[in-house]
Structure formats: structure tokens, C-alpha cells
C-alpha positions in Angstrom: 192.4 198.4 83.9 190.7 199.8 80.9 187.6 200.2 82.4 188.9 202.0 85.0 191.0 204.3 82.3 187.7 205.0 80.6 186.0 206.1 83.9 188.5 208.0 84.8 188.6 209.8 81.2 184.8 209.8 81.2 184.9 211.8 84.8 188.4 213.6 83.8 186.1 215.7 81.0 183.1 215.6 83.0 185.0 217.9 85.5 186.7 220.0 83.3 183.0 221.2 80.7 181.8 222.3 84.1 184.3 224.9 84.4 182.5 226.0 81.0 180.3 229.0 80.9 177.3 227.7 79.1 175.3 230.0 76.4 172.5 232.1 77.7 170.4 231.9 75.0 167.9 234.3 73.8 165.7 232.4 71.3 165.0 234.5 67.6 161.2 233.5 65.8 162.3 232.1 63.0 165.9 231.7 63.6 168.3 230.3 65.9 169.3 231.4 69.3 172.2 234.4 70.1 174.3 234.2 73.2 173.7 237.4 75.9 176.5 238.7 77.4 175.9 241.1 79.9 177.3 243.1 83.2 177.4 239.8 85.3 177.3 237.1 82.6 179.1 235.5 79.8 179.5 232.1 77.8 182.7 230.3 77.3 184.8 227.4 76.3 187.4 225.2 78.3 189.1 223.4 75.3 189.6 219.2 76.8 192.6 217.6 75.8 191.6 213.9 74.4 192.9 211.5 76.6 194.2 208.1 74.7 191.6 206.1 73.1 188.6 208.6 73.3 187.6 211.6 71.1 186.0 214.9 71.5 183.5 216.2 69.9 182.1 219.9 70.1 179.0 220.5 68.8 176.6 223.7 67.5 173.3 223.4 65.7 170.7 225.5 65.0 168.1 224.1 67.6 170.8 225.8 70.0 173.3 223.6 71.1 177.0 226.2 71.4 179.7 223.8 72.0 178.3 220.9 73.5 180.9 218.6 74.4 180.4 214.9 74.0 183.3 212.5 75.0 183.3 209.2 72.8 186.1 206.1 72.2 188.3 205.1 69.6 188.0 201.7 68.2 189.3 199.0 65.8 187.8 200.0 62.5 184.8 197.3 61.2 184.5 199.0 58.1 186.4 200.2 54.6 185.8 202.4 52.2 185.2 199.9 49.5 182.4 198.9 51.9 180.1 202.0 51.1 177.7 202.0 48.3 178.2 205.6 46.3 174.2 205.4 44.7 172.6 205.3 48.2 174.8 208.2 50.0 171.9 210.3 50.2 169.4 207.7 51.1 171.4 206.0 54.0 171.9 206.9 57.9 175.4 206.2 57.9 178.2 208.2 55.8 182.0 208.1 56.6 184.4 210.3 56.1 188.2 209.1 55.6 191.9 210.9 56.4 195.1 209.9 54.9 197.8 211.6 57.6 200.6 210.8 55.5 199.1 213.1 52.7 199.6 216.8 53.9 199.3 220.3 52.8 199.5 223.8 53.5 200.0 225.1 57.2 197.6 227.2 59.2 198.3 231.1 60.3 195.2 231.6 61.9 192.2 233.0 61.7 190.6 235.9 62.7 188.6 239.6 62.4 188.7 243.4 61.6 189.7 246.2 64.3 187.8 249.1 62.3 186.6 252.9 63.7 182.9 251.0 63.8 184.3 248.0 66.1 186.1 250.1 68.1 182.9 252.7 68.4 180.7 249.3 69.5 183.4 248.3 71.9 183.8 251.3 74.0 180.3 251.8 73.7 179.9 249.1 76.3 179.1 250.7 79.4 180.8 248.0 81.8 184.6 246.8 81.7 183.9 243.7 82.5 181.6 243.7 79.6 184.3 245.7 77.4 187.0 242.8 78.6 184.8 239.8 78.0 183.8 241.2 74.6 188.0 240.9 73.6 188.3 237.5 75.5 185.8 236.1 73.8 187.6 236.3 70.5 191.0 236.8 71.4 191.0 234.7 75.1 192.0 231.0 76.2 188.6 230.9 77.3 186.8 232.3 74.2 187.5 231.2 70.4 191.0 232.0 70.3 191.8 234.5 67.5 195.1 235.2 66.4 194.6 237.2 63.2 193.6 241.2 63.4 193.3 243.0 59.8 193.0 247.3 60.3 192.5 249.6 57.8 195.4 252.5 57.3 193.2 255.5 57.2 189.6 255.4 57.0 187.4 252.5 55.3 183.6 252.8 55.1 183.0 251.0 58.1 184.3 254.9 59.8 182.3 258.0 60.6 183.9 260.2 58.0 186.3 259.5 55.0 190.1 260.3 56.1 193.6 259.5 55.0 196.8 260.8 56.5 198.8 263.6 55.7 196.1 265.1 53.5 197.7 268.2 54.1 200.2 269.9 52.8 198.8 268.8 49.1 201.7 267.4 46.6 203.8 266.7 49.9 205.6 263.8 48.4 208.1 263.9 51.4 205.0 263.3 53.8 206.1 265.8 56.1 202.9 265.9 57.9 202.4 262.2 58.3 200.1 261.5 61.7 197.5 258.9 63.1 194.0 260.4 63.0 192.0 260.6 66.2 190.4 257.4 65.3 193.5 255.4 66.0 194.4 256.7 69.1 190.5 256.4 70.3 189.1 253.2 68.6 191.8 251.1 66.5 195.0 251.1 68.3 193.4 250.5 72.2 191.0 247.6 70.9 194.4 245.9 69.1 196.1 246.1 72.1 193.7 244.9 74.0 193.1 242.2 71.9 197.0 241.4 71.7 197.7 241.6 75.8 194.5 239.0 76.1 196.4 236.1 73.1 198.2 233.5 74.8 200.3 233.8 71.3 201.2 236.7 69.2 198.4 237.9 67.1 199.3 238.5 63.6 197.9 242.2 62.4 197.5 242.8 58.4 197.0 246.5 57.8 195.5 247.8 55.0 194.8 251.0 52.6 190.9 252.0 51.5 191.8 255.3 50.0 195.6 257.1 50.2 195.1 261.0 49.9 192.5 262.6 47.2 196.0 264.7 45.8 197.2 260.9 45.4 194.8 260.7 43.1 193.7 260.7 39.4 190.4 261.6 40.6 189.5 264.5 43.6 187.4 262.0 45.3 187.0 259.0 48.2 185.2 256.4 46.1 184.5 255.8 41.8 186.8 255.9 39.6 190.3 257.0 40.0 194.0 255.6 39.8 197.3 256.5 41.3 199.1 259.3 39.4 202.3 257.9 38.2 204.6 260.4 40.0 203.2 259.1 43.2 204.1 255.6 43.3 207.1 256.3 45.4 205.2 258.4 48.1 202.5 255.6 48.5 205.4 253.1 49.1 206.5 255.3 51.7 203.0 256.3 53.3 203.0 252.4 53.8 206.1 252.5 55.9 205.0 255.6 57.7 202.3 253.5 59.1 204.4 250.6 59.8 206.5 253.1 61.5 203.8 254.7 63.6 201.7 252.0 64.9 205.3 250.2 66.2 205.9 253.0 67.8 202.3 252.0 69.5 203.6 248.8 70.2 202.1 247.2 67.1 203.9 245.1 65.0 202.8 244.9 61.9 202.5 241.4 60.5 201.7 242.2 56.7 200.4 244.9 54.2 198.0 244.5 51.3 198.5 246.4 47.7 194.9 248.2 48.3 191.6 246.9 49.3 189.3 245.6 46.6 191.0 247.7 43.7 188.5 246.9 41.2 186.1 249.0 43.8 188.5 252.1 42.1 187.6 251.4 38.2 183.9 251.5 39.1 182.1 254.8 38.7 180.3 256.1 41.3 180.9 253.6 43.9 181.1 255.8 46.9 183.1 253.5 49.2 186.8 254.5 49.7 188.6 253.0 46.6 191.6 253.4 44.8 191.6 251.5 41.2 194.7 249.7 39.6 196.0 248.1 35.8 197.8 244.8 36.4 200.4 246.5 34.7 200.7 249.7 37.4 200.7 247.4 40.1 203.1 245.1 39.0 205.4 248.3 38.4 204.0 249.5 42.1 205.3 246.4 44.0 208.8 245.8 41.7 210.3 248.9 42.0 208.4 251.1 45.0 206.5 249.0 47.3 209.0 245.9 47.6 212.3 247.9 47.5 210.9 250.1 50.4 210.1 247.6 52.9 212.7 244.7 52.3 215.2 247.7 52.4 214.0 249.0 56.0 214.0 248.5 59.2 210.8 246.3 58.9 211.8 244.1 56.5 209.9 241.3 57.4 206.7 242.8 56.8 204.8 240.5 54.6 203.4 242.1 51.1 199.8 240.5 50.2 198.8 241.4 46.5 195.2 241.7 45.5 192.9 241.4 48.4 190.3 241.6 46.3 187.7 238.8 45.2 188.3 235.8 43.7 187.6 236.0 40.5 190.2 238.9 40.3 193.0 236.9 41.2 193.5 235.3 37.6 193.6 239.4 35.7 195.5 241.3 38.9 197.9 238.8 40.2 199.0 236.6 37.1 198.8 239.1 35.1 201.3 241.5 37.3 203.4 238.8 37.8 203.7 237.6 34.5 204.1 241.3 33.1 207.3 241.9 36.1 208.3 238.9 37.2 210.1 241.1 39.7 206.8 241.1 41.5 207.5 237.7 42.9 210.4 238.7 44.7 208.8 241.1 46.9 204.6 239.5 47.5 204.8 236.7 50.2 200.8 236.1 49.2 197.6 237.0 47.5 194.9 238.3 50.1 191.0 236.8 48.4 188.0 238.0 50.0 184.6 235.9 50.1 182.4 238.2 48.3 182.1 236.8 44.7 183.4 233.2 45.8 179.6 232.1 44.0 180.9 233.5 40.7 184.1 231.5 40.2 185.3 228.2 41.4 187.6 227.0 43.8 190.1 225.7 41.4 191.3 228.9 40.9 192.9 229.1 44.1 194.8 225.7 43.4 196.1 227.3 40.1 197.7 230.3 41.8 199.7 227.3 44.4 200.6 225.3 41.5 202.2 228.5 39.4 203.4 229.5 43.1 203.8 227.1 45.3 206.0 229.3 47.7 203.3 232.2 47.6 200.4 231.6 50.8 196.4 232.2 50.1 194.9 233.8 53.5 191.5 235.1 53.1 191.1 238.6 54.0 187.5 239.7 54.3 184.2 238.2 54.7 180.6 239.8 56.0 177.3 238.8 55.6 174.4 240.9 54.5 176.4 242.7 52.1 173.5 242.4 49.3 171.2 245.4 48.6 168.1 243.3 49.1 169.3 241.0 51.7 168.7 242.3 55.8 172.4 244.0 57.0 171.7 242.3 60.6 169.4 239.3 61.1 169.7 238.6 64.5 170.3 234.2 65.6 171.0 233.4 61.2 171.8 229.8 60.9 171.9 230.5 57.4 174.8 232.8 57.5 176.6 230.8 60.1 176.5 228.0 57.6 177.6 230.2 54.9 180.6 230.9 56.6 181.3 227.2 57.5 180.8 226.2 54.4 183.0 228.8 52.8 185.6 228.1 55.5 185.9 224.4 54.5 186.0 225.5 50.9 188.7 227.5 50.8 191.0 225.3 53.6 190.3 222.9 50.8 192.0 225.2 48.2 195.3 225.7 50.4 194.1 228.8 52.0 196.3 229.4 55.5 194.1 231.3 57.5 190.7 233.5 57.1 189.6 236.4 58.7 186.2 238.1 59.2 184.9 241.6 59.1 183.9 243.7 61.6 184.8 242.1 65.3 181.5 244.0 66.4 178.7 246.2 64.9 175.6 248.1 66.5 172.1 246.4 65.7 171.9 248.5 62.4 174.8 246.9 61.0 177.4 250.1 61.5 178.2 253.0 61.6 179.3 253.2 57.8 179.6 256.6 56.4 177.8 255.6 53.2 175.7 253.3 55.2 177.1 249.9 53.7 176.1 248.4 56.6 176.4 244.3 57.3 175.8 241.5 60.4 178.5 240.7 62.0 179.3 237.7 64.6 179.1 240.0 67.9 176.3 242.9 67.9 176.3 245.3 70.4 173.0 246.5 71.7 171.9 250.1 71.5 172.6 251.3 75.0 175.8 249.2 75.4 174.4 247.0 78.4 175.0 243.7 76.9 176.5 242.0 73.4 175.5 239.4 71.6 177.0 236.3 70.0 175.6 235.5 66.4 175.5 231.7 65.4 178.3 233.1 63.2 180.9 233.1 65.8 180.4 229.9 67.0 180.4 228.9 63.5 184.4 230.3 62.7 185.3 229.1 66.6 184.9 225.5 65.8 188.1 226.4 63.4 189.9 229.3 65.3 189.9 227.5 68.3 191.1 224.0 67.9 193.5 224.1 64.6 196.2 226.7 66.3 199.0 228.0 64.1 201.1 225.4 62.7 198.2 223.0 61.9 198.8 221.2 58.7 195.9 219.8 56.7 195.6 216.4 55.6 193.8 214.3 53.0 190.3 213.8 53.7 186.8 212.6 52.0 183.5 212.7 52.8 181.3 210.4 51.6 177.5 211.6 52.8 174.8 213.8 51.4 174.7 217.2 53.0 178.0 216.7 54.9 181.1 219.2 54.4 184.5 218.7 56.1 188.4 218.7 56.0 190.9 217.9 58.7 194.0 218.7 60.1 196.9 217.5 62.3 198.0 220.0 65.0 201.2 221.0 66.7 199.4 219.8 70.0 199.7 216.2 68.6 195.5 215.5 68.1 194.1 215.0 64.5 191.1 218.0 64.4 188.1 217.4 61.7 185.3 219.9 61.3 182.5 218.6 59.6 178.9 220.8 58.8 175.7 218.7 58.5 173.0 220.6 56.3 170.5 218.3 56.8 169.0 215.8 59.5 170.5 214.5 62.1 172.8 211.2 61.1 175.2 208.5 61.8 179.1 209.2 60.8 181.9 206.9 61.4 185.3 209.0 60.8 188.1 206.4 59.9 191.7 206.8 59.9 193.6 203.4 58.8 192.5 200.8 61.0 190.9 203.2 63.8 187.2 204.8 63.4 185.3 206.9 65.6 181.4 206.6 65.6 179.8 210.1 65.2 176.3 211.3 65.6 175.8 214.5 63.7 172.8 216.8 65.0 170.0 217.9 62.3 171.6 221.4 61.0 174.6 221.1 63.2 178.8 222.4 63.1 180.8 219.4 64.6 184.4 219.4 65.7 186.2 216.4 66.5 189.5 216.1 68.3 191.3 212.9 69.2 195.1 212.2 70.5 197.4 212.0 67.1 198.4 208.4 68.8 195.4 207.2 68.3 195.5 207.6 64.5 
């Protein structure tokens, strides 16, 4: 009898990878491989279900494996974890790593990536739709990596053709009386998010946020550098938030949450060109207590979630608990602190956990992350196993540190890295080529699916060490009832035996390699 259940299991996910599109790889001196999509052709991935007693494992590595499926069997555990030997981690083949399910933590939202003009642009740009639909069901598709986050900018960011905010005319119109979309959301932003939303098999969770309000908003007559809100505006830029929320609901766009500002330290730096508006703790704790807050919990869209900061992390400890411990009223009104990856080097982890043990009811979700951001780094190097690993490793960081979610830039950018109106360009994990015949998956998109697509909304981490050189990981139990552990491998290829109580599963981990394991919750 159980031979027969493991041949039928073994041929059960036999049949179903074959309904998987495999990568068509185009191999990068030097790097790794991208996947081509193009008029007639494009990779995908048929999530298995793990059938009692086995496990799943999907693996990518940088000599080109994309989700390689591997089916393998739960057994009766041989070792413990008294058994290892911490002196020869490094030196040994074999490393473990170890879950305690009982021991749980924060709950996923998802994860996810940036609707922008310079997406959009890329998108439509795509000369085919079947190229244009496979593009959104890659991310956003039960076939492709599942996405279930969008974050938008209100107005213009850099990552836009031309710096814009609404109702910039009349000036001094504190009333907003000429409050309207621009062009670019009617073209670009609002037909990619709905595109994006009608292709979810559940609702995808949009976070909007404001670069630059109006120049007359402004201590300064400017985009970017320095500059502040004038006082006797904090009112209209509550409201200019709800005018948005009003306007892309009207588009059929719910708005899932807001953000105080992008990167407000970028707006007490002088001449930084990128759109920017600067904040004091102290103005921003005033902002949120008694214009922001007030404004949305008293409308209509009430539920609207307020993130404070979205800024980096090393900001968190000055803007947050500083505004919050100036007006406590703050706390009432901000559901969670938005953290992007961009200074994540400069300060550690902990901090994160600080914030949840101050504010245990108040969620992390990370906001924004790009690579080749640095002046002397490449924007776009084309198959980067480096940067995929970045990510990875960045990703099991911060899930670590109770973040819920974590969302990426730019869903797609041209081979430059843009458009960006004061060329900041960066990669991003789809590029689109030049004459919109084909796109092209970056290792870094594989790299976030092995998260986005198996640890849905609702997953709850759990407890888990790795003992190995090299190896990253953290795990999770999910609302489909399978226990989900992602694990990166820096270095060679290696033996790994995950245990859980008296059950392990034997691993192998490919040299340079992204792993994720899923088994049936029963067999835990």
C-alpha cells in the first residue's frame, strides 16, 4: 500500500510540472541566465500541492535552474539538534535547519511591486497583447508568482516623464477646487492596476503614495531639495489625500493604504532633484493627529490604512518614535510604519523588533526596494545573481524582524533602467526590450516568487534556525495547511536535513541556489 501511494504521488507531480512552461533561457557572460518572453512564448509555474508524506521543493540557482521541482518523502527524524557540532558548520556537508510550529509570529499581507508612469510606459510598449497580458500574469497570475501587493505614486515620482502634482492650479486653492488625475493615470497607472487586479485570484492590496504635493504647498518653489509643508496647509494636504482616494474609487480602485510622504528625509536634503517633500518629527506628528487621521477615519473610506515613514530604516527610530512620543495621538490614527531597503547596510535589524515591542499592534510592510540605485554601480545588469541574492537575503531579513509583506519597485523598466526625469534610473525584475517584441525575467523575480508565491496572505511565521555556513532561511505555516521554508545557499552545493519534532526532510541545496520547500502541515 505505501508503495503504491508513493508511486502514485511520484507520478501525481510528474503530471502536473508538465503543465509548467519551462524558462527559455538566454545565457548572460558573466552572469546568470534571464527568461525570454515573447509573441508565442512564456515561462510559468503550476504550484503542486504536497501530498501526505512527501515534500516539494522548488529550486533556482545561478547555473539556471527557474523553479525546478523535485518531489522528496517525509521520514522519522535520525537526528537532534544536540547532535550537530557548532565548530565544524562551515567545514561539514550536512547543516539542519529546525522549526518550532508552536512558536509563531506576525502574519503575511503579501508581497508585491510598483505601478509607476515608467511601468506603465514599458507595459504598453509591448507591441503584442498576448505579450502585454503575460507580462501582468506573470506577477499578478495563478500561473506566474502571484502578487498581491501594488504601491502607486499620487502624482508624479521620478520614475515619470515630467514632474506633476494635482491641482497645481489655481495657486493657494486650499478648497482643491480643481482637483483631477493627470493624463498619466488614465494612460499608464490606472489601466496596468486594473489589469493587474482582474488577473488576482484574491484582492490585491494597492498602497498609494505622495512624491511631491503642489510647489504652492511648499516652503520652497521647487520638485526636489529642500523644502517643508507650510503650516497653513496641513489641512489641504489631508484632504488632497482623500481626493485621490476618492478619485481612483471612482476608477474602481480601492485603496488599501496611504503613506505620510515618500522618503521625507529626501526633502531636508539640498539639491536633491527627485520629487521630495521634507518633515520635523514634530510636524508630522501634528500632520497625522489632527489633519491626516481625523480626515480619513471620519470619511467614507475609513478603513484606509495610514503607514508613517516609508522611509529607510535608520529613520524609523527619529520620525516615527519620535512623532509618536511627541503626540501620542499619532497612534490612534497610523496602522504601520512603511521601511524601504535602501540603507538596510547602515543599521541593524533590531531596530525593527524595537518598533513591535513599543507597538506590538502597529504592522512593518516594506515599501520599496531597487537595485542599482548607487552612482557607481550599473542601473540594469542584465541575468545578476548578485542582486537576486540581495533581495533574498534582504527578504529573509526582514520576515525575520516581523515585517508583513515587501514590495519592489518598478514592475518593469526599459534596458536603460527608466524613463526617470532626472535619470535615477535602476534594474528591475522584468526589462522590456527596446522595440517591445519580447520581456525579460531577471534572476530577481524568481528570486521574490519563491516568497510571493507559496506563503499567500494569512501565512504566519514560525520559529526557525539554521545551523549551516552560507545558508539563510525562515518558515512559515500557511492557511493552505503546508509548512513553507525558504532557504538561500551562498555557497556550494550541500546536504540539508529540515527537522520539525520527530519528522525531517533530507534536502540537497544547489551551489548558489534559492530553495523553497513545501510539505502537508500533517506531516509536521
Amino acid at each position: 500500500m505505501t508503495l503504491l501511494l508513493l508511486f502514485v504521488s511520484s507520478f501525481a507531480a510528474i503530471t502536473i510540472s508538465l503543465a509548467d512552461n519551462p524558462c527559455n533561457p538566454r545565457y548572460i557572460q558573466g552572469e546568470s541566465v534571464v527568461c525570454v518572453c515573447n509573441f508565442t512564448y512564456c515561462d510559468d509555474l503550476v504550484r503542486d500541492e504536497p501530498a501526505k508524506g512527501t515534500f516539494i521543493t522548488y529550486t533556482s540557482s545561478k547555473d539556471g535552474l527557474r523553479f525546478k521541482k523535485k518531489v522528496g518523502f517525509v521520514q522519522k527524524s535520525k537526528t537532534t539538534l544536540e547532535d550537530q557540532d557548532p565548530e565544524s558548520e562551515c567545514r561539514e556537508d550536512l547543516h539542519h535547519m529546525t522549526m518550532e510550529l508552536e512558536t509563531r509570529f506576525q502574519s503575511i499581507e503579501g508581497f508585491g511591486g510598483a505601478v509607476t508612469d515608467a511601468a506603465g510606459i514599458n507595459w504598453l510598449k509591448l507591441t503584442d497583447d498576448f505579450l502585454r497580458a503575460q507580462l501582468i500574469q506573470s506577477y499578478f497570475g495563478s500561473s506566474g508568482i502571484e502578487y498581491t501587493f501594488i504601491r502607486t505614486p499620487i502624482g508624479s515620482c521620478d520614475f515619470s516623464t515630467r514632474p506633476y502634482a494635482f491641482n497645481e492650479l489655481p495657486e493657494n486653492d486650499t478648497m482643491l477646487t480643481n482637483f483631477t488625475l493627470a493624463p498619466e493615470d488614465f494612460q499608464y497607472k490606472i489601466p496596468m492596476i486594473q489589469a493587474c487586479m482582474k488577473a488576482a485570484s484574491v484582492p490585491v492590496k494597492v498602497v498609494a503614495t505622495t512624491w511631491s504635493p503642489p510647489r504652492w504647498m511648499k516652503t520652497r518653489d521647487a520638485w526636489g531639495g529642500y523644502s517643508r509643508l507650510r503650516p497653513q496647509y496641513l489641512q489641504t494636504y489631508a484632504d488632497y489625500h482623500l481626493k485621490f482616494i476618492k478619485k481612483y474609487a471612482e476608477q474602481g480602485i480601492p485603496i488599501w493604504a496611504i503613506t505620510t510622504t515618500n522618503e521625507p528625509m529626501n526633502g531636508l536634503v539640498p539639491l536633491l532633484k527627485i520629487n521630495s517633500m521634507g518633515w520635523t518629527p514634530g510636524l508630522m506628528g501634528k500632520y497625522i493627529a489632527e489633519h491626516l487621521g481625523p480626515t480619513i477615519r471620519n470619511s467614507s473610506f475609513n478603513s484606509t490604512k495610514i503607514l508613517a515613514v516609508d522611509d529607510q530604516r535608520y529613520t524609523i527610530p527619529f520620525w516615527f518614535n519620535r512623532a509618536a512620543s511627541d503626540n501620542p495621538e499619532v497612534l490612534k490614527y497610523v496602522d504601520g510604519v512603511g521601511v524601504h531597503w535602501y540603507g538596510d547596510f547602515l543599521t541593524p535589524a533590531a531596530v525593527l523588533k524595537e518598533v513591535y515591542k513599543k507597538h506590538p499592534d502597529k504592522f512593518l510592510l516594506g515599501t520599496e526596494a531597487s537595485a542599482g540605485y548607487l552612482p557607481y554601480d550599473k542601473s540594469v545588469i542584465l541575468g545578476s545573481w548578485r542582486r537576486a541574492e540581495d533581495y533574498v537575503s534582504n527578504i529573509i531579513e526582514n520576515l525575520n524582524h516581523m515585517y508583513v509583506g515587501w514590495i519592489d519597485w518598478n514592475l518593469c523598466l526599459d534596458p536603460a533602467g527608466g524613463p526617470n526625469w532626472i535619470r535615477n534610473n535602476v534594474d528591475s525584475a522584468i526589462i522590456v526590450n527596446s522595440n517591445g517584441t519580447e520581456f525579460l525575467k531577471q534572476p530577481m523575480f524568481y528570486g521574490i516568487g519563491h516568497f510571493s508565491k507559496f506563503l499567500p496572505p494569512g501565512s504566519r511565521r514560525v520559529e526557525a534556525r539554521v545551523a549551516g555556513c552560507g545558508l539563510e532561511g525562515v518558515a512559515f505555516l500557511t492557511p493552505r495547511n503546508t509548512v513553507v521554508a525558504v532557504l538561500l545557499n551562498r555557497g556550494k552545493a550541500r546536504r540539508l536535513l529540515l527537522q520539525i519534532e520527530d519528522k525531517e526532510a533530507a534536502l540537497s541545496l544547489e551551489a548558489k541556489s534559492f530553495t523553497t520547500v513545501e510539505m502537508s502541515q500533517e506531516d509536521a
